[in-house]
C-alpha positions in Angstrom: 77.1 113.8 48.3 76.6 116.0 50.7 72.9 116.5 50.4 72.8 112.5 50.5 74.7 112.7 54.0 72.3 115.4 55.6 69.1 113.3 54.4 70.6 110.7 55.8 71.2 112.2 59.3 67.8 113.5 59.6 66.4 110.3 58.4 67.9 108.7 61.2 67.3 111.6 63.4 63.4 111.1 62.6 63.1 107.4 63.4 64.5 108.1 66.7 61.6 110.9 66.6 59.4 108.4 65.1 60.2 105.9 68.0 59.0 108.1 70.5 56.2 110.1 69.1 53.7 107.2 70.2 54.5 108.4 73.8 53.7 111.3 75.6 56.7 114.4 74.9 57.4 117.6 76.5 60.9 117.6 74.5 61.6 116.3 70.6 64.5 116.8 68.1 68.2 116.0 68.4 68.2 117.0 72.2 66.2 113.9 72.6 69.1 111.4 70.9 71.5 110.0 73.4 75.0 111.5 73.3 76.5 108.4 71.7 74.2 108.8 69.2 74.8 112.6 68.1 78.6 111.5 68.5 78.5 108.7 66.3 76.5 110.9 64.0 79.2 113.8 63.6 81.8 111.3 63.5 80.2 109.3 60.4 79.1 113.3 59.0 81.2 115.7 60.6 79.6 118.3 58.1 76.6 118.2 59.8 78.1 119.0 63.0 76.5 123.1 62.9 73.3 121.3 62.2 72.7 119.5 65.4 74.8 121.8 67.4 71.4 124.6 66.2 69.4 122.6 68.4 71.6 123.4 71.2 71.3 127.0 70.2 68.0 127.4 70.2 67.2 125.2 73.0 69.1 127.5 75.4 67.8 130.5 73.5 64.6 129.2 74.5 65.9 128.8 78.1 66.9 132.5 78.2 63.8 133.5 77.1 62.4 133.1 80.5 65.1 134.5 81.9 65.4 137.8 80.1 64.3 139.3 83.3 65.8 138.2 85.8 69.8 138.1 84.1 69.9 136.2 80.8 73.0 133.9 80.1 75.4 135.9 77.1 75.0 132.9 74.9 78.0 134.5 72.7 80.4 134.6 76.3 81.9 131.1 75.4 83.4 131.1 72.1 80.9 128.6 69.7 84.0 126.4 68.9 84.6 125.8 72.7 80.6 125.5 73.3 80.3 123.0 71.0 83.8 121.0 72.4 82.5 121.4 76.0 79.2 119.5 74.6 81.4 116.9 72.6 83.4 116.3 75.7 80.5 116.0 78.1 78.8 113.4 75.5 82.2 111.5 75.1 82.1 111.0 78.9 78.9 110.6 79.2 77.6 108.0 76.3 74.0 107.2 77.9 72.8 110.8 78.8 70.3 112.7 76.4 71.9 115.4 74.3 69.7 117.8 76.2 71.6 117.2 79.0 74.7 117.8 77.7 73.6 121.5 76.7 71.7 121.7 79.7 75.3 121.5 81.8 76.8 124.1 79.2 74.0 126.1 79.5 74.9 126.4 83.7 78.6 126.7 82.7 78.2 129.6 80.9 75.9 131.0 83.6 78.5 129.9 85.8 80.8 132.0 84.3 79.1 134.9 84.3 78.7 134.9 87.2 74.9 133.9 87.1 73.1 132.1 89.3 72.7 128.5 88.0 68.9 127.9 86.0 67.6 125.4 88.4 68.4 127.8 90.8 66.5 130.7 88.7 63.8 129.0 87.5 59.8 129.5 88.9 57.3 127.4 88.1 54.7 129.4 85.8 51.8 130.4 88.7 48.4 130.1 87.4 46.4 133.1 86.6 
């Protein structure tokens, strides 16, 4: 039963990939999915919660990368239960916004709280060579 709930979320999860794969993207996966949709997702499979809360993970892994030197976030300074409530709340409140944005803003939280400057604030553009 379970294997038939977790091909089912990633079915779903691919025609939403699907949809957009025609266009031009800088960004794919779950992070792409409105909130509602990742919400309505756990709520039907709450077993798959760990599995689409991974994106989040290694999307701001992949956000500290750049930023390993100049004061990377401590991804393991929020506990992972209140990460992933903190994304569940922000999607709850925020139906319409992409899932990336949602672990975008915990992403800055945590930086927050660390006393780290926010990303946007961090950030440089790559310079050609």
């Amino acid at each position: 039963m379970k294997k038939l709930a977790l091909a089912l979320t990633l079915s779903l999860l691919s025609v939403s990939a699907q949809s957009i794969a025609a266009e031009k993207a800088g960004w794919s996966g779950s992070g792409t999915l409105a909130c509602a949709e990742v919400t309505d997702a756990i709520q039907q499979h709450p077993e798959d919660e760990n599995l689409l809360f991974s994106w989040a993970q290694g999307f701001m892994s992949g956000l500290n990368t750049d930023l390993l030197e100049h004061g990377e976030t401590d991804l393991n300074g929020l506990p992972l239960e209140a990460q992933k409530q903190f994304v569940k709340s922000y999607c709850k409140e925020r139906p319409r916004s992409p899932y990336f944005e949602a672990v975008f803003k915990l992403f800055d939280k945590m930086r927050h709280d660390q006393g780290l400057p926010s990303y946007v604030q961090g950030w440089h553009e790559p310079q050609d060579k």
